[in-house]
C-alpha positions in Angstrom: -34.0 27.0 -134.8 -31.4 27.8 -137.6 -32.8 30.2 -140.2 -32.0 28.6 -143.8 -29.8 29.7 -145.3 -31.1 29.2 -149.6 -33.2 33.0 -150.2 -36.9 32.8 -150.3 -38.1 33.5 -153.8 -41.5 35.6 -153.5 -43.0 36.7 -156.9 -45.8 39.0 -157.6 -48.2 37.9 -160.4 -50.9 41.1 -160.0 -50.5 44.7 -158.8 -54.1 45.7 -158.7 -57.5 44.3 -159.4 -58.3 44.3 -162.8 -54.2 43.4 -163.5 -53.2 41.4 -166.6 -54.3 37.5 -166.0 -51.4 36.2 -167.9 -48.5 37.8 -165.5 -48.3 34.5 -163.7 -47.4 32.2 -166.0 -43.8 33.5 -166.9 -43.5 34.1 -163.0 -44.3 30.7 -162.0 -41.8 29.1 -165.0 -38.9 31.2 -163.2 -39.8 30.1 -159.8 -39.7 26.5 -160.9 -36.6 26.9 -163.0 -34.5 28.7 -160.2 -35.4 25.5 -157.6 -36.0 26.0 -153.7 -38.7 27.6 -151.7 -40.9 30.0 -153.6 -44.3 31.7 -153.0 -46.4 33.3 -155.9 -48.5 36.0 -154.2 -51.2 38.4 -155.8 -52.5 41.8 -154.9 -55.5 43.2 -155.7 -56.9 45.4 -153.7 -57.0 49.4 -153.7 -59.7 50.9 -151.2 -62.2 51.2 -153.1 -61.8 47.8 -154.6 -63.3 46.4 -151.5 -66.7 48.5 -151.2 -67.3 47.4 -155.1 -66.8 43.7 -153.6 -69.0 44.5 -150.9 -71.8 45.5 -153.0 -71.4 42.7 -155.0 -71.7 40.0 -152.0 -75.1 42.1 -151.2 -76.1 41.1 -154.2 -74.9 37.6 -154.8 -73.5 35.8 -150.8 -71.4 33.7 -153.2 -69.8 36.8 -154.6 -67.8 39.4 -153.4 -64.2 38.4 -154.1 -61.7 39.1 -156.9 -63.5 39.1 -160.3 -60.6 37.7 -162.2 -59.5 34.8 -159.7 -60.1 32.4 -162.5 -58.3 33.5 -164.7 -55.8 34.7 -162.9 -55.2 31.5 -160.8 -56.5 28.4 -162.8 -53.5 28.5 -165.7 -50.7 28.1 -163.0 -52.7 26.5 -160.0 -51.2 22.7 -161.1 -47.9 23.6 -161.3 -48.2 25.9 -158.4 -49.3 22.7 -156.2 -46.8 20.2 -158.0 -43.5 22.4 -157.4 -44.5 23.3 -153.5 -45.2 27.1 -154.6 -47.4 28.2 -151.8 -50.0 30.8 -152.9 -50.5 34.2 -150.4 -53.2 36.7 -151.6 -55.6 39.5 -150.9 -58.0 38.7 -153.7 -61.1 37.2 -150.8 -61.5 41.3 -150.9 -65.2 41.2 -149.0 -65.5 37.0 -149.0 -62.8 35.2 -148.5 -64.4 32.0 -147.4 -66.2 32.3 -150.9 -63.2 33.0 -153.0 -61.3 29.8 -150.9 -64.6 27.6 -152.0 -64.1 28.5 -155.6 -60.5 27.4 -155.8 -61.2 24.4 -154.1 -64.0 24.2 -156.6 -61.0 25.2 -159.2 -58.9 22.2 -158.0 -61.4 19.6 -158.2 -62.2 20.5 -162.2 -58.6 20.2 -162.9 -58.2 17.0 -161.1 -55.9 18.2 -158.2 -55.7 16.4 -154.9 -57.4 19.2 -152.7 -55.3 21.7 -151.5 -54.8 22.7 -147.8 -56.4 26.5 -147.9 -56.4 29.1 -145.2 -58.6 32.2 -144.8 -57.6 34.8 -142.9 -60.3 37.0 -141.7 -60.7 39.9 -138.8 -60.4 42.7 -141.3 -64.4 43.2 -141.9 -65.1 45.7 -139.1 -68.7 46.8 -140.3 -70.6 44.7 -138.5 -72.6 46.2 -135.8 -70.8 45.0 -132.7 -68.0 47.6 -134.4 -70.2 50.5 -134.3 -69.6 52.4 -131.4 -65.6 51.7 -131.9 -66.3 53.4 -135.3 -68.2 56.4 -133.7 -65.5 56.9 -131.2 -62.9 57.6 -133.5 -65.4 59.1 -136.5 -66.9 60.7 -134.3 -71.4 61.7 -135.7 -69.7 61.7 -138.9 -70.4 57.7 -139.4 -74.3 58.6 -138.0 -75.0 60.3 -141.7 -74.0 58.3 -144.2 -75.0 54.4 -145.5 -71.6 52.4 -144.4 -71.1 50.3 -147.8 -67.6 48.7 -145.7 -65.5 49.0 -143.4 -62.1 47.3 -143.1 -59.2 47.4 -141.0 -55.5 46.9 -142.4 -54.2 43.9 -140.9 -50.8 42.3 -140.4 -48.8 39.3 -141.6 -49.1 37.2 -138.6 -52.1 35.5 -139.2 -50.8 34.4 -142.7 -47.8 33.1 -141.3 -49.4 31.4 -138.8 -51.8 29.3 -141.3 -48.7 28.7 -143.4 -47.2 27.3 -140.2 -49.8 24.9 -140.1 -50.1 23.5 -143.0 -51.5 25.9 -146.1 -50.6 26.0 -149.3 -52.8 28.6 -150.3 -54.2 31.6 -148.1 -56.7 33.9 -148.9 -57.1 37.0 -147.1 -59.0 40.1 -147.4 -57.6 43.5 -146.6 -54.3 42.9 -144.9 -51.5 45.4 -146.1 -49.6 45.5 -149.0 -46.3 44.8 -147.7 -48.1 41.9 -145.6 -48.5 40.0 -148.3 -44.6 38.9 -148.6 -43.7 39.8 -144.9 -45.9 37.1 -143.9 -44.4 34.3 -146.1 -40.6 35.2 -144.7 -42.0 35.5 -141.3 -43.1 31.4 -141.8 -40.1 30.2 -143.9 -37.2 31.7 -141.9 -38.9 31.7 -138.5 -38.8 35.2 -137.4 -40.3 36.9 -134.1 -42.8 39.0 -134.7 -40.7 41.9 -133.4 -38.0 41.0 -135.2 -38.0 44.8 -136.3 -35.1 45.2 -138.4 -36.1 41.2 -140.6 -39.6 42.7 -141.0 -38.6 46.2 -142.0 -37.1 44.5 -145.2 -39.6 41.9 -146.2 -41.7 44.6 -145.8 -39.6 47.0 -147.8 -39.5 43.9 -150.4 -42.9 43.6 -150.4 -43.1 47.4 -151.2 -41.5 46.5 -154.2 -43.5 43.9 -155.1 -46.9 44.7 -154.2 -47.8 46.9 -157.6 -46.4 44.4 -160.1 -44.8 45.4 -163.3 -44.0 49.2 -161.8 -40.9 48.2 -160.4 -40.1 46.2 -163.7 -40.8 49.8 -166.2 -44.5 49.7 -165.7 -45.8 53.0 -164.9 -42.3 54.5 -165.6 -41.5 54.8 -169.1 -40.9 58.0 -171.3 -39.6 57.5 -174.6 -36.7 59.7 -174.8 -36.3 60.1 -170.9 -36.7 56.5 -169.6 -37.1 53.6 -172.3 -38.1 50.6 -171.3 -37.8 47.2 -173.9 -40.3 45.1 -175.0 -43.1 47.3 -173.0 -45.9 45.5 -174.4 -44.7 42.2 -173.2 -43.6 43.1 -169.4 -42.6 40.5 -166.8 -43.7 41.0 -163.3 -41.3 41.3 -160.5 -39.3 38.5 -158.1 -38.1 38.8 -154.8 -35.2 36.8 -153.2 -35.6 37.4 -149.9 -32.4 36.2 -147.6 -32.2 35.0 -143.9 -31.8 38.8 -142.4 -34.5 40.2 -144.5 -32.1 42.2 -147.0 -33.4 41.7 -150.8 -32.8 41.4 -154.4 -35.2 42.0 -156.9 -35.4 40.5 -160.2 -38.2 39.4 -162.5 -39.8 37.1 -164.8 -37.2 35.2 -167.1 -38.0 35.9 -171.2 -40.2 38.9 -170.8 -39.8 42.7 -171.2 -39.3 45.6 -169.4 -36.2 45.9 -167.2 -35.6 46.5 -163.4 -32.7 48.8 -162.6 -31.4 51.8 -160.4 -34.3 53.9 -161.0 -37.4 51.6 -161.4 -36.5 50.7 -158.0 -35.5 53.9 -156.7 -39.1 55.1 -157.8 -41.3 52.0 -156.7 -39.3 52.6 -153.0 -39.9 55.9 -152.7 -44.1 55.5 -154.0 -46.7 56.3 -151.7 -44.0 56.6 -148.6 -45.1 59.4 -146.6 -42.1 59.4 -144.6 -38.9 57.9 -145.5 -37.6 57.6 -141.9 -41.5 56.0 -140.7 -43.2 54.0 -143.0 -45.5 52.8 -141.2 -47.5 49.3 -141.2 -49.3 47.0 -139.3 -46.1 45.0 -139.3 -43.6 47.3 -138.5 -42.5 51.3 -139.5 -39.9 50.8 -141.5 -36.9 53.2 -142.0 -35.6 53.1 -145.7 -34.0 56.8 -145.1 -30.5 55.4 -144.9 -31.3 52.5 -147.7 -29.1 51.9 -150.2 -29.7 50.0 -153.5 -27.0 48.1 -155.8 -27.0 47.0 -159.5 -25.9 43.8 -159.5 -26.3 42.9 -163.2 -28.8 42.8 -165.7 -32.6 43.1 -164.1 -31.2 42.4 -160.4 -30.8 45.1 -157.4 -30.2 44.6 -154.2 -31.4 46.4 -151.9 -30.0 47.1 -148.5 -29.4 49.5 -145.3 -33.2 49.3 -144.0 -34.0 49.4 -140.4 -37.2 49.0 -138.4 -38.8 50.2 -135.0 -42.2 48.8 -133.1 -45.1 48.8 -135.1 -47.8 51.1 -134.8 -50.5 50.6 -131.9 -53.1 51.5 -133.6 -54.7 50.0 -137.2 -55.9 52.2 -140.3 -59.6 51.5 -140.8 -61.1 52.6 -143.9 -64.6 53.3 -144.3 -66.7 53.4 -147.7 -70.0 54.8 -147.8 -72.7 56.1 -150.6 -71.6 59.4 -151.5 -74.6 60.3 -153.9 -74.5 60.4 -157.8 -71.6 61.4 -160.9 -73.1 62.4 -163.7 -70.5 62.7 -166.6 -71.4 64.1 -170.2 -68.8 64.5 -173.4 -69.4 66.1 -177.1 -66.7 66.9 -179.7 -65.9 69.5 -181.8 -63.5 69.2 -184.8 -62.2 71.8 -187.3 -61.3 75.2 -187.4 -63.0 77.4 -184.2 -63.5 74.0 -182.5 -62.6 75.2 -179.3 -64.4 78.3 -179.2 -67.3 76.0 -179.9 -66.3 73.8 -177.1 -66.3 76.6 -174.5 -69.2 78.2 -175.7 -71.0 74.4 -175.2 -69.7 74.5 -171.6 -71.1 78.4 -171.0 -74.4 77.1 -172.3 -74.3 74.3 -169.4 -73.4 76.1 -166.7 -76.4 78.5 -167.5 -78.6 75.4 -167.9 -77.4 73.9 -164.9 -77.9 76.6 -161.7 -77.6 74.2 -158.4 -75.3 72.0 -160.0 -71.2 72.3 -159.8 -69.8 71.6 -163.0 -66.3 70.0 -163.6 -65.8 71.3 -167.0 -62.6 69.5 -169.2 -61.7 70.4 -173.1 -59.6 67.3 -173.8 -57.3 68.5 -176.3 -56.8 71.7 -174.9 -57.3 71.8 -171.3 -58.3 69.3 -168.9 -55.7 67.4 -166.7 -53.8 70.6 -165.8 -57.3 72.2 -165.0 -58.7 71.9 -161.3 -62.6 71.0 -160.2 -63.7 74.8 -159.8 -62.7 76.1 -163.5 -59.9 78.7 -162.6 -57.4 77.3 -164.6 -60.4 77.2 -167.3 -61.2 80.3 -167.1 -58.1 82.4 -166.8 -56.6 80.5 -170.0 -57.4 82.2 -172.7 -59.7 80.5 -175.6 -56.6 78.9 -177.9 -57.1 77.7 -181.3 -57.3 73.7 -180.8 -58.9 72.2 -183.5 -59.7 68.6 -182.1 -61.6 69.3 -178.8 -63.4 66.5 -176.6 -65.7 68.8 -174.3 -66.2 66.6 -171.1 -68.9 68.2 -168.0 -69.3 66.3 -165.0 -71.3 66.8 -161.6 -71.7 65.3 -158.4 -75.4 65.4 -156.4 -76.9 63.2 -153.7 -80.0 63.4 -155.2 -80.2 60.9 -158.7 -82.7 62.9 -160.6 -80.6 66.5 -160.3 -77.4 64.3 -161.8 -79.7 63.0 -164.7 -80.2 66.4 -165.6 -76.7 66.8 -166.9 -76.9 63.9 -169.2 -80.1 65.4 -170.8 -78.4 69.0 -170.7 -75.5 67.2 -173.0 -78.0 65.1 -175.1 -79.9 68.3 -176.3 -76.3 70.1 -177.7 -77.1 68.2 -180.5 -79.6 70.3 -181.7 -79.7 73.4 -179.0 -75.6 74.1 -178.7 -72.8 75.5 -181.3 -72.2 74.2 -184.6 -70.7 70.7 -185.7 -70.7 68.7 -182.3 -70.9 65.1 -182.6 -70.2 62.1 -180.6 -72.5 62.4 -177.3 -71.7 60.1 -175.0 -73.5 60.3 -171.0 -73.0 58.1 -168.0 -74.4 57.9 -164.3 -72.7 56.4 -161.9 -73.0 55.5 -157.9 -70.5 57.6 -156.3 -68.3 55.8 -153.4 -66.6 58.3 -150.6 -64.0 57.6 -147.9 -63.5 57.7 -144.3 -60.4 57.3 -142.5 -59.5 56.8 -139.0 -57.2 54.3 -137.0 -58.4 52.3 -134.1 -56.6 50.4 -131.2 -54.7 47.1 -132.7 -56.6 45.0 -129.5 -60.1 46.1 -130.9 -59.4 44.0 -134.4 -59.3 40.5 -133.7 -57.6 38.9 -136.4 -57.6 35.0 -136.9 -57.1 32.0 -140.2 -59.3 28.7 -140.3 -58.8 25.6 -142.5 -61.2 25.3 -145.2 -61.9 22.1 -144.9 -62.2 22.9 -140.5 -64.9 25.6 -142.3 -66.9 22.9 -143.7 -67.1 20.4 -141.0 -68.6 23.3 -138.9 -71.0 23.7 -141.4 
């Protein structure tokens, strides 16, 4: 087949979960206004972002995918539909087939013709028939804990396969980042799927586009250093994505922030362990001979990336209970505030035996601290006079946490002069597994909503 030769436009509408639900709009205007094949995607899943989901579909079968779907999708899903901008996105999180039901749901309230919608699935590997590939590679660790998720990092191939057949919108759960756009260019232009070098760059492009407004000055700016215009008002980033896979990014049309040498030079580099491997379930990538080119105001292109074989195996990621985090804060204002402070934190400590304190004076010393106190306690007292003393503590058991938030409560009358402002939480604490597991044991697959339904 000949490849076409107009780019693919690709723009990014959410970095995160929990993102801005008014990024779309200006995207979708620019997509519409530059003409020719465009996708919108969103991404909005970190790992913990899918255990949360996870307990939530425990709780409610109907639940369990991105919070914010509504708001983010409903205010461009017309316009979306009536210029042929396909949608591509991760927010199923722990129930895609839910999340596809609500659009469709979405679509009928706003009088759409129903849309064709894919859901890709094969990521959820906590299911019993996965246990004894889990214990293989976790080893007795995975025979301790309460399994909240597990969930394998999938590929674009099953995306571009349901946009092959038809979708216009495909809902997913935890495929990769990068996927997300590499799956979209795999459909339009027709790609292998060792097409190396091709997916190297959509995936590389996707890279850029997968946290939203960072490549466009989010995350970046320092006044003085780095200024970024219009901050408050920041568009969200575009993608035109040619035939062999080389890029140019741009962004939304009429909104701030900016994208230039070194927004993209930083969003490249983020979260790359190795410049010469990046690897995916796609393809390891090679950016380390990459070069990138203003080509005028909020466009670079982006160029000189190369790929080899993807990996055999797939990164699994498995969240589990991990216990209890008690977190307490007091302040303490006016001259000797921070002496105050400390002495607050010594009275703790000698309150709390069996418990290890994380102990922060916001406004003096926190951040630059670490979780045992060293910093903390080789620093000597200074003479801050606006102090935030924050104590927190981690413990399996929820009744040895709770103790810290009483410990906190009773400074009010029982620790230093003048603090004010008590404020205590308990939360459930998630932890993290990792391992990888062979690509054959994850079998990855889309199905037709409406193909859903019938069967049901």
């Amino acid at each position: 087949m000949t490849a076409p030769s107009s780019p693919l436009l690709i723009g990014c509408a959410a970095g995160f979960s929990g993102d801005r639900v008014d990024a779309a709009g200006p995207v979708v205007d620019t997509l519409i206004a530059r003409g020719g094949p465009a996708f919108l995607i969103f991404e909005t899943l970190a790992e913990r972002t899918l255990a949360l989901a996870q307990l939530r579909r425990r709780a409610d079968p109907e639940a369990g995918y991105e919070p914010l779907l509504d708001d983010m999708l409903r205010p461009v899903l017309a316009r979306c539909l009536q210029h042929g901008i396909r949608i591509v996105s991760n927010f199923g999180a722990a129930n895609p087939r839910a999340a596809a039901r609500h659009i469709q749901r979405m679509a009928s309230e706003l009088g759409l013709v129903p849309p064709r919608i894919a859901v890709v699935g094969g990521d959820d590997v906590s299911g019993v028939q996965h246990r004894a590939l889990l214990r293989e590679q976790l080893g007795s660790a995975i025979d301790n804990i309460r399994m909240v998720s597990a969930n394998a990092y999938i590929g674009a191939e099953a995306i571009a396969a349901a946009l092959d057949a038809g979708a216009q919108i495909v809902v997913a759960g935890r495929v990769a980042d990068p996927s997300l756009t590499v799956g979209p260019a795999m459909s339009h232009f027709g790609w292998r799927a060792d097409d190396w070098d091709r997916l190297a760059r959509a995936t590389m492009a996707g890279h850029l586009l997968e946290c939203g407004a960072q490549v466009c000055g989010g995350y970046f700016a320092d006044p003085g250093y780095k200024e970024v215009p219009d901050l408050h008002a920041i568009g969200y980033p575009i993608a035109e994505i040619g035939s062999d896979g080389h890029c140019i990014i741009t962004k939304a049309a009429h909104t701030g922030g900016l994208v230039n040498l070194a927004s993209v030079k930083e969003q490249l580099l983020y979260e790359v362990h190795d410049p010469a491997a990046y690897l995916t379930p796609d393809v390891v990538a090679d950016i380390s001979a990459a070069q990138i080119e203003q080509l005028g105001p909020d466009r670079v292109a982006l160029c000189g990336v190369y790929g080899h074989a993807r990996p055999a195996s797939l990164k699994v990621n498995v969240c589990h209970e991990g216990g209890w985090l008690a977190e307490g804060e007091i302040s303490y204002a006016g001259p000797r505030a921070e002496a105050r402070a400390r002495l607050a934190a010594d009275v703790l400590r000698r309150r709390l035996q069996g418990l290890s304190l994380r102990v922060d004076l916001i406004g003096a010393l926190s951040i630059m601290g670490d979780d045992a106190g060293h910093l903390l306690a080789a620093t000597p007292a200074g003479d801050a006079r606006d102090v935030r003393l924050r104590v927190a503590a981690t413990h399996a058991d929820r009744a040895q946490a709770e103790r810290l938030a009483r410990e906190v409560t009773a400074l009010y009358c029982c620790g230093p002069a003048g603090g004010g402002g008590v404020r205590t939480s308990l939360t459930p604490r998630l932890n993290t597994l990792s391992c990888l597991v062979p690509r054959e044991a994850v079998t990855v697959h889309f199905e037709m909503l409406d193909a859903l339904q019938e069967a049901a």
